[in-house]
Structure formats: C-alpha cells, structure tokens
C-alpha positions in Angstrom: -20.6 -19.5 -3.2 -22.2 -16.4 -2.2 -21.8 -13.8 -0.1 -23.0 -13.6 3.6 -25.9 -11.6 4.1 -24.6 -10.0 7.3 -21.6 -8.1 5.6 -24.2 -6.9 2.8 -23.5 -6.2 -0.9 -19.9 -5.6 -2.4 -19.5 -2.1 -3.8 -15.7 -0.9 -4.0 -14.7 1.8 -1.5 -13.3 4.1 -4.8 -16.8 3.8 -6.6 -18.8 4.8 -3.7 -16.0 7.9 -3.3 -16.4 9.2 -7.0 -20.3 9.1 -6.6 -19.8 11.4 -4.0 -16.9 13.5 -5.0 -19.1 14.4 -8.4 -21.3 17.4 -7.5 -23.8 16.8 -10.8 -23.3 13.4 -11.0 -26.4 12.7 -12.8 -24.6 14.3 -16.1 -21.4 12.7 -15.8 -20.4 9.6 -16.6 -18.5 7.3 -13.9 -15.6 5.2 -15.7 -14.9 2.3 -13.5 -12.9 -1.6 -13.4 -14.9 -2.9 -11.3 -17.0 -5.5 -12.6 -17.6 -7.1 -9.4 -19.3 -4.3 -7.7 -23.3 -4.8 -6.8 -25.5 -2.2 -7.6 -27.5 -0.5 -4.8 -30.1 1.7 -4.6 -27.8 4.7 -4.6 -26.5 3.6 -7.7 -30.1 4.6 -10.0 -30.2 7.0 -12.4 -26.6 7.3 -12.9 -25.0 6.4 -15.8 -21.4 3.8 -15.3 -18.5 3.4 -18.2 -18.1 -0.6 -16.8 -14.3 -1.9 -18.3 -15.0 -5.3 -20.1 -11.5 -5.8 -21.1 -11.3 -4.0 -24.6 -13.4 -0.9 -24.3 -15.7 1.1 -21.8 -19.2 -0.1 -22.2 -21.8 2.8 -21.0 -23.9 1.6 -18.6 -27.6 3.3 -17.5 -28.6 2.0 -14.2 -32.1 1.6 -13.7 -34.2 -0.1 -10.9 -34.5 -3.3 -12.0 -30.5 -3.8 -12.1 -30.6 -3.4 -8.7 -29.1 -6.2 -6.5 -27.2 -7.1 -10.0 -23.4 -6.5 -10.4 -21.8 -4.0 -12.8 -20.4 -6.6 -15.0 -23.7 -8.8 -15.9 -24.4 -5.7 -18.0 -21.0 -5.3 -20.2 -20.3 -8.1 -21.9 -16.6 -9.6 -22.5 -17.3 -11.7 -25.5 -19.0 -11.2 -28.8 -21.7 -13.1 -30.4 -21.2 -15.2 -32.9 -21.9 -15.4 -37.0 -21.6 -17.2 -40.2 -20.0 -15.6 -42.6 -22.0 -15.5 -46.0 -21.0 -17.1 -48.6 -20.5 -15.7 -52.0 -22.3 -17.4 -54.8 -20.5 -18.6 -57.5 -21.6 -17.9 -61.2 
C-alpha cells in the first residue's frame, strides 16, 4: 500500500536535521538507519552512509534516485556463486 499523496514523501525528522546542522555538507558524509526515507530534491549531490544491517554502504545521490528510497540503493543480501571446483589429476 502506498502512501497518500497529500502527506507527501517520508524523510525522517533527524535526517532532514543533520543536512542542515552540517555547514559543508557536500564534503561530509551523512551516516544514517533509515532505509525507509525517500529521497527529495534536497537530497542531490550529497553523499549518504545507508545501514544495510552489516555495514555502511556509501551512497551518491544523484537526480535520477529521486523519488526512490534510501534503502533500494544498499543492498542487504549478497549475490550468489558456485564455488569452482578443483580438478582432479
């Protein structure tokens, strides 16, 4: 179920507050949990530590992730691989 358009996007209240706390903000990099934040417009050109539930994955916001949330762009599992075998001799 989505979200109704009248309230507009989800951002937390804390995330919004560090963006503006941060005086060069462009340098620094914002550590965050909150994976279920949307990106807005505010939000380009900064660069986002997302939390995927093992490490900090850096994130570079650019204008097409716009409308997105944070966590589409960290991902929580790993992909999978065969091992090789070894030949025998």
């Amino acid at each position: 179920m989505s979200r109704a358009k009248w309230k507009g996007p989800y951002v937390e209240k804390f995330l919004l507050e560090k963006i503006k706390k941060s005086s060069n903000y462009f340098n620094n990099e914002i550590k965050t949990f909150s994976r279920k934040s949307f990106i807005t417009p505010k939000f380009i050109g900064l660069s986002f530590k997302v939390y995927n539930g093992k490490t900090f994955l850096k994130v570079k916001v650019t204008e097409e992730m716009v409308g997105y949330k944070l966590g589409e762009f960290s991902p929580t599992r790993k992909k999978f691989t065969f091992k090789k075998k070894k030949k025998k001799k």
